[in-house]
C-alpha positions as CSV (number, residue, x, y, z in Angstrom):
1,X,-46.3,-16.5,-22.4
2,X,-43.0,-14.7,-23.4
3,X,-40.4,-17.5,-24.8
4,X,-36.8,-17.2,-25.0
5,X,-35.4,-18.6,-28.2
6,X,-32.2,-21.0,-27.3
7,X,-29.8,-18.4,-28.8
8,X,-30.8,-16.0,-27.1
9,X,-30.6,-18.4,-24.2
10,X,-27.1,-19.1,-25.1
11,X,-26.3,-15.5,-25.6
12,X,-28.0,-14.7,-21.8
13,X,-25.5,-17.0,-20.3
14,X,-22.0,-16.3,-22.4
15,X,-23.2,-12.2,-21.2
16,X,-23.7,-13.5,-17.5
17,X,-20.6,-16.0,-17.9
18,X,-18.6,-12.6,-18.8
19,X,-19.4,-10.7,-16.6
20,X,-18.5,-13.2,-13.7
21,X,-14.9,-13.5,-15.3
22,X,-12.6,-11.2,-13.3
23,X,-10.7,-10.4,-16.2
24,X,-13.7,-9.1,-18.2
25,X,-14.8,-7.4,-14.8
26,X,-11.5,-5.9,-15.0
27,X,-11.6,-4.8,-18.1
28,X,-14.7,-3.1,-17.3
29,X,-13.5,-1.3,-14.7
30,X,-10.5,0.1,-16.4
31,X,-12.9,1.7,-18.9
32,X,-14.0,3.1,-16.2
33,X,-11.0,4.2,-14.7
34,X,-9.8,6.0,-18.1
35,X,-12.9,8.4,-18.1
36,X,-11.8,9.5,-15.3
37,X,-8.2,10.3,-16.0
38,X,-7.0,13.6,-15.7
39,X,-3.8,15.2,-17.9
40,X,-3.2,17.1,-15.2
41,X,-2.8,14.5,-12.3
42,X,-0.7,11.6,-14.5
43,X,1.2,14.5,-15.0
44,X,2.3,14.9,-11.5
45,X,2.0,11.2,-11.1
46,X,5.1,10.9,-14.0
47,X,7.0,13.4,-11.7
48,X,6.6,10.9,-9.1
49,X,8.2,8.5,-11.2
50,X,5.2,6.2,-11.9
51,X,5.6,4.4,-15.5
52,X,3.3,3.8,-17.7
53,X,0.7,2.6,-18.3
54,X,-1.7,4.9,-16.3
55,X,-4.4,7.3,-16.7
56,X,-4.2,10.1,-13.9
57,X,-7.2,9.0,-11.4
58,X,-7.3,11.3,-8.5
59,X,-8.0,9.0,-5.8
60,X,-11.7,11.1,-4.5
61,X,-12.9,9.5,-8.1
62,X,-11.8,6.1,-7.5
63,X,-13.9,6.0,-3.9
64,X,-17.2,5.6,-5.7
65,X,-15.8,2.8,-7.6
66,X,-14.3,1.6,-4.5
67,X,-18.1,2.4,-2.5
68,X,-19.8,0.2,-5.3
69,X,-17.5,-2.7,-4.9
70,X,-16.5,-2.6,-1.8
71,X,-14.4,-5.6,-1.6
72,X,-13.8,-8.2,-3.8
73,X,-11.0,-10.8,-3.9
74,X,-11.0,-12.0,-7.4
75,X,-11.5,-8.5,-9.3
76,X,-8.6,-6.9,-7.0
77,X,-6.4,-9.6,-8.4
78,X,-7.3,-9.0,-11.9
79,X,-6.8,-5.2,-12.0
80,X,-3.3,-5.3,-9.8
81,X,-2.1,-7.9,-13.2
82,X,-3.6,-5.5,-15.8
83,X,-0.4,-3.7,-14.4
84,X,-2.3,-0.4,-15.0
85,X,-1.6,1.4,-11.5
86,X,-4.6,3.7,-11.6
87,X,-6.0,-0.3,-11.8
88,X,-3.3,-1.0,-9.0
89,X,-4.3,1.4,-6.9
90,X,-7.8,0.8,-6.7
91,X,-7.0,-3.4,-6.4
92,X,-5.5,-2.3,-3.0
93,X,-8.3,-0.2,-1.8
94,X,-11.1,-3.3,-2.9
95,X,-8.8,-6.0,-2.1
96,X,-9.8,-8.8,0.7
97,X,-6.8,-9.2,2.8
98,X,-7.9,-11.9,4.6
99,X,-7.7,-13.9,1.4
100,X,-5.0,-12.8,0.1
101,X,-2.4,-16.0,0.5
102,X,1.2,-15.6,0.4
103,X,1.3,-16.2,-3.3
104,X,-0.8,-13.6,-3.8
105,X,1.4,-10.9,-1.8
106,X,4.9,-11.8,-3.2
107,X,3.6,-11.6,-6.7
108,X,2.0,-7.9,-6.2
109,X,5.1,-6.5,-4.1
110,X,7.5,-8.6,-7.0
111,X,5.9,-7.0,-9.9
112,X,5.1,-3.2,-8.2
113,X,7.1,-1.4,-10.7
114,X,6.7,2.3,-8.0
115,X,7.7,3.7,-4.5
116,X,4.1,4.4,-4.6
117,X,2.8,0.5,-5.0
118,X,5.5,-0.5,-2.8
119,X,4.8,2.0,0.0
120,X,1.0,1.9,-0.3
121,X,-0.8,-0.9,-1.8
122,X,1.1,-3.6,-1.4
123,X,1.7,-2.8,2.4
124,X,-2.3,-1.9,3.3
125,X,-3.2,-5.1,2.0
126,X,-0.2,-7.4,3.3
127,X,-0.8,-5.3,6.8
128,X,-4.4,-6.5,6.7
129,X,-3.8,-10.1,5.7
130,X,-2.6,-13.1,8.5
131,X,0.9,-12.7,6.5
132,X,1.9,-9.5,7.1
133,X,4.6,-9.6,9.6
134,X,6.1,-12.8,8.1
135,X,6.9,-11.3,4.7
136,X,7.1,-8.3,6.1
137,X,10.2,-9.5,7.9
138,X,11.1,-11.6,4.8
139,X,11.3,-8.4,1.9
140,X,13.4,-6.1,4.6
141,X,16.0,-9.0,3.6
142,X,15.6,-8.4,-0.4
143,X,18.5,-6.8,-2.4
144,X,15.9,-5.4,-4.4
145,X,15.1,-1.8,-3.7
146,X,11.4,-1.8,-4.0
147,X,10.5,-5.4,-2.5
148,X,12.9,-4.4,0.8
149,X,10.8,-0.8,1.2
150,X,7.4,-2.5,0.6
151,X,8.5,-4.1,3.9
152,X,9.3,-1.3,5.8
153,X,6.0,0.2,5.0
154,X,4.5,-2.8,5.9
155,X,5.5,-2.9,9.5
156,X,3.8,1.0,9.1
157,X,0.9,-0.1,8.6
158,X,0.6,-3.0,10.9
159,X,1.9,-0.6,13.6
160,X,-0.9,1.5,13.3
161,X,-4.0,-0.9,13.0
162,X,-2.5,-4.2,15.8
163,X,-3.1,-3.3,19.4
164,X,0.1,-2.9,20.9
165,X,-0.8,-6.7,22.8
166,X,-0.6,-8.3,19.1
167,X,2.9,-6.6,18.0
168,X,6.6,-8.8,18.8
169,X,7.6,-5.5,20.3
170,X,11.2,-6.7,21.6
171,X,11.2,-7.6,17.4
172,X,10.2,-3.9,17.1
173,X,12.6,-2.2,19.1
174,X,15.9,-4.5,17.3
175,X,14.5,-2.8,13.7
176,X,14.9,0.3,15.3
177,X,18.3,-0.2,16.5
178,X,18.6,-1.9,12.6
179,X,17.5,1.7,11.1
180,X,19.7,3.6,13.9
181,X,22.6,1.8,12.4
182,X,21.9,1.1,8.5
183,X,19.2,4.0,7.1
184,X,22.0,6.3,5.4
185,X,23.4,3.8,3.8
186,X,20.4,2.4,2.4
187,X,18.9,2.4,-1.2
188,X,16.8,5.7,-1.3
189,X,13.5,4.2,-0.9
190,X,14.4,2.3,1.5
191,X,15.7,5.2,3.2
192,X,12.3,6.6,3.0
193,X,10.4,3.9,4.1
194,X,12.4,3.3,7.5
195,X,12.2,6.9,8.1
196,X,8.4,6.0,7.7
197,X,9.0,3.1,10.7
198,X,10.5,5.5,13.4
199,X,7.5,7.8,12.9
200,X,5.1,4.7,12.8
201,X,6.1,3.1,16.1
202,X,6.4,6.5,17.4
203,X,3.1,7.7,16.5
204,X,1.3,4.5,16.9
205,X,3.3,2.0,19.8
206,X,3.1,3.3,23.2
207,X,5.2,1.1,24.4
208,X,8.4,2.4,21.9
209,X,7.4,5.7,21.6
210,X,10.3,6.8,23.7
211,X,12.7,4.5,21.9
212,X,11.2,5.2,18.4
213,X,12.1,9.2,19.4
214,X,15.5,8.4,20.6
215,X,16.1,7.2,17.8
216,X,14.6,9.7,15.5
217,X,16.8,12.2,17.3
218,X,20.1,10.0,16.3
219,X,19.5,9.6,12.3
220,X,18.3,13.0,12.0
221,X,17.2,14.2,8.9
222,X,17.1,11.6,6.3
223,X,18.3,12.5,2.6
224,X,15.7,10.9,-0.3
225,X,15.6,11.9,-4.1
226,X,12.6,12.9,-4.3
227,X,13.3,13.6,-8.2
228,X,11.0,16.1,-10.0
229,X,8.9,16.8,-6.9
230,X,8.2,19.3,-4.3
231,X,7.9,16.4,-2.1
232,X,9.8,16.8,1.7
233,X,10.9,14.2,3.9
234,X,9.6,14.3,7.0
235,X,11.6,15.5,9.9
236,X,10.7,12.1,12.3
237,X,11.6,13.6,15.5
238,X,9.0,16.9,14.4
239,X,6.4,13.9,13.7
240,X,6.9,11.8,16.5
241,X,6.1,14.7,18.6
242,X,3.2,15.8,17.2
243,X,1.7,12.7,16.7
244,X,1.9,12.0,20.9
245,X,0.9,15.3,21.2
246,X,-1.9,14.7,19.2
247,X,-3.1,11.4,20.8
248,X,-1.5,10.9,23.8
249,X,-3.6,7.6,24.3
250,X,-2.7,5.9,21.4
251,X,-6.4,4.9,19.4
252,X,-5.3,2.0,16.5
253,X,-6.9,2.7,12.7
254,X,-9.0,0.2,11.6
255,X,-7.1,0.0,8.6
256,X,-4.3,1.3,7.0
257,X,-5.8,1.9,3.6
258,X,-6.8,5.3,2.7
């Protein structure tokens, strides 16, 4: 009969012990992560004013990653705080909203360092959890730039995944009137992401879709720096059209992630 010695015993369980621990999960993961990095893509991710640190993931190579996973509460919270955002990135895609507490949001949209985090991630994920709305409504309010366009995107996302039954749309249709009145003179991504709400409640709200176009049609086109990018802002009115005509029976995503 085939004995195991006790330190090979002990060494069995510190292996099994590690690989339990999110943070050595994490770890693993990045290694992952930085064979797949392209020079190419952090390149353009740079120009998109991304910081460091990062590796250039397309996102195609993260979704087997993301497959294998598939969700996971305590690794997603270990790779967002190894502050890596190819690691950010894919925390949002295997993240478990519903788990995610309050505590948990406010510290990923405080410490997203990108208009990217702060107009993806953070918002999927905080669409997806029971909080959404709340601190959605909460970080519109923040001075700082980011936080206040991570909730902007937020009410994007839950937009397009809550049946029309489950939105506050009188609340909807006063942030429209908000944007009407306030987007030019907002900080540029915040500029960007209410541009990003008109088209939202217009694609995705039957109720507002009329509203949501109004007021498309009164801001116009909306200015962003979109520094050293070929990036265009869309036109919302252009969107909103194409969007109804598109699906003229509004059909909600299942989630906002992609």
């Amino acid at each position: 009969m085939k004995t195991t010695s006790a330190k090979g015993a002990k060494t069995q369980r510190q292996a099994t012990g590690a690989a339990q621990d999110p943070r050595a999960r994490a770890n693993e993961v990045l290694a992952e992560l930085q064979a797949l990095g392209a020079p190419s893509i952090k390149k353009v991710l740079l120009n998109h004013g991304i910081p460091e640190p990062l590796f250039g993931v397309r996102v195609g190579d993260m979704k087997p990653i993301q497959k294998r996973i598939k969700t996971d509460y305590a690794l997603a919270l270990a790779l967002y705080d190894t502050g890596n955002h190819d690691a950010r990135y894919l925390a949002g895609l295997i993240a478990d909203d519903a788990k995610m507490t309050k505590a948990d949001l406010q510290h990923w949209v405080d410490t997203a360092n990108s208009g990217a985090l702060a107009s993806s991630t953070v918002p999927w994920v905080a669409a997806g959890s029971p909080h959404g709305f709340e601190l959605a409504l909460a970080w519109i309010e923040s001075d700082r730039e980011l936080t206040a366009a991570a909730g902007w995107s937020t009410l994007s996302s839950i937009v397009s995944v809550r049946e029309d039954t489950d939105l506050d749309l009188a609340r909807l249709k006063a942030l429209l009137a908000r944007v009407r009145r306030s987007i030019h003179t907002s900080p540029n991504e915040v500029r960007s992401a209410m541009n990003g709400f008109v088209i939202a409640v217009g694609a995705w709200v039957a109720p507002l879709r009329d509203a949501a176009l109004e007021t498309a049609q009164a801001i116009g086109r909306v200015q962003v720096d979109v520094g050293k990018t070929s990036c265009q802002v869309p036109f919302a009115p252009e969107r909103i059209r194409a969007a109804i005509e598109r699906q003229p029976i509004v059909k909600k995503r299942k989630t906002a992630k992609c």
